[in-house]
N, C-alpha and C positions, 0 to 999 in steps of 0.2 A: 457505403457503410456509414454509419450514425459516429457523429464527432465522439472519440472517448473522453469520459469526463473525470478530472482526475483533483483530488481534492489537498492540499499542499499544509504540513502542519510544521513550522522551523519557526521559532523563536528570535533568533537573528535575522532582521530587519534585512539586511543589506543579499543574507541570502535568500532570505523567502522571495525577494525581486529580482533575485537574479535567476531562483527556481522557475518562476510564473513566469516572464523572460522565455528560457528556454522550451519552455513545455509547452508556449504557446505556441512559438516558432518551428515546433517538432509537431503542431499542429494539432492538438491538444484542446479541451473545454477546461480552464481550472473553476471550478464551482466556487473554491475561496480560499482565501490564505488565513490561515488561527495559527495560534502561540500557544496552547495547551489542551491538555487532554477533553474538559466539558464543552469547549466551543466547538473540538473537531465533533464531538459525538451528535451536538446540538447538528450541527451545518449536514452532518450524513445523514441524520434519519430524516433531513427535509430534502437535498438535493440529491443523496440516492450516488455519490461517486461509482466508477468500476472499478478506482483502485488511488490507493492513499499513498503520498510520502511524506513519510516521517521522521522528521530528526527521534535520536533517542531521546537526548538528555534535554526536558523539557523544564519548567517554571510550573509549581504547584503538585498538586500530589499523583499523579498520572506521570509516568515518562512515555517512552515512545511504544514499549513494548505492552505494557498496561493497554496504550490505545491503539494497538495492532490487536491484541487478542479480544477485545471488547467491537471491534468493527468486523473483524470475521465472525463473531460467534452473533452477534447482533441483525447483522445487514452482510453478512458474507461477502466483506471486501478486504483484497489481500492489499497488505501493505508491502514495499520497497521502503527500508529504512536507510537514511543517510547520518552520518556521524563524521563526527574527528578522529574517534578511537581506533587504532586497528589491533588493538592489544589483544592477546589469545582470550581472555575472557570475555569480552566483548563480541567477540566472533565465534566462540561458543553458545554463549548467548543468544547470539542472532541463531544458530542453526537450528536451537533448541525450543524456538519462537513457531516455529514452520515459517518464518516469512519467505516471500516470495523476490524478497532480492537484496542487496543491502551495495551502498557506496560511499566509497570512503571520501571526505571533503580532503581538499578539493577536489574536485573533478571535472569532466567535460562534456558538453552538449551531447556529444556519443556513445560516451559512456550514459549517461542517465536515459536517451534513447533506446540504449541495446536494453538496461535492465527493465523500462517501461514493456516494451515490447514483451523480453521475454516472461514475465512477470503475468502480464495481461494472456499469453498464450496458455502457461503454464495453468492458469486459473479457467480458462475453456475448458484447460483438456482435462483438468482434474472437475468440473461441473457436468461435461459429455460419458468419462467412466460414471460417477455417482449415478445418472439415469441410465445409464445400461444396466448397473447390478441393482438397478431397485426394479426395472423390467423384467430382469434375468429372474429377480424375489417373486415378483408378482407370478411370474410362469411355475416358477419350481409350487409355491404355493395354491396355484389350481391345478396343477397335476396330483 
């Protein structure tokens, strides 16, 4: 199976190295580490991620959620959001996102493993139904 590549967007210095760190050691491709919303969208439509983590609360006029819904509607890449917040609205927020995972700082190499993974499966299986029911379309429509 081809190395997943995964595209890293955290503001905080000390944790974007400790993100890239982990994700490589979890065996991982990181294509790059950006600090806001224009550099991640620059860096995906050239190296193409399978899937983004995102702090929310970013520097300039994009936060996290802005460039979650611009890389799925864009290049169909789910995001796993990471924050400090775990406040109800904030996890509202996130649910209301469709993301595909979210972790609260701090955290641990397992934790960002399991939501990688589940994240990355979750987004197969939701790509494997979509061509069933546009096969399923095509059928109904030449009958």
């Amino acid at each position: 199976m081809p190395q997943q590549r995964i595209l890293i967007v955290e503001d905080e210095t000390h944790v974007a190295r400790m993100l890239e760190s982990y994700v490589r050691r979890l065996g991982y491709e990181v294509v790059g580490v950006v600090d806001n919303g224009p550099a991640a969208l620059e860096l995906a439509a050239t190296t193409r991620p399978r899937i983004a983590l995102l702090d929310i609360e970013l520097p300039g006029s994009m936060d996290g959620f802005a460039i979650a819904q611009q890389l799925r509607r864009d290049f169909d890449i789910p995001a796993v959001f990471l924050t400090g917040r775990g406040d109800e609205e904030t996890l509202e927020h996130v649910r209301r996102s469709g993301s595909f995972g979210y972790l609260l700082k701090p955290f641990r190499a397992e934790e960002l493993k399991a939501a990688l993974e589940l994240a990355l499966l979750r987004h197969d299986r939701e790509a494997q139904l979509e061509l069933v029911e546009r096969s399923f379309s095509a059928v109904i429509r030449s009958i």
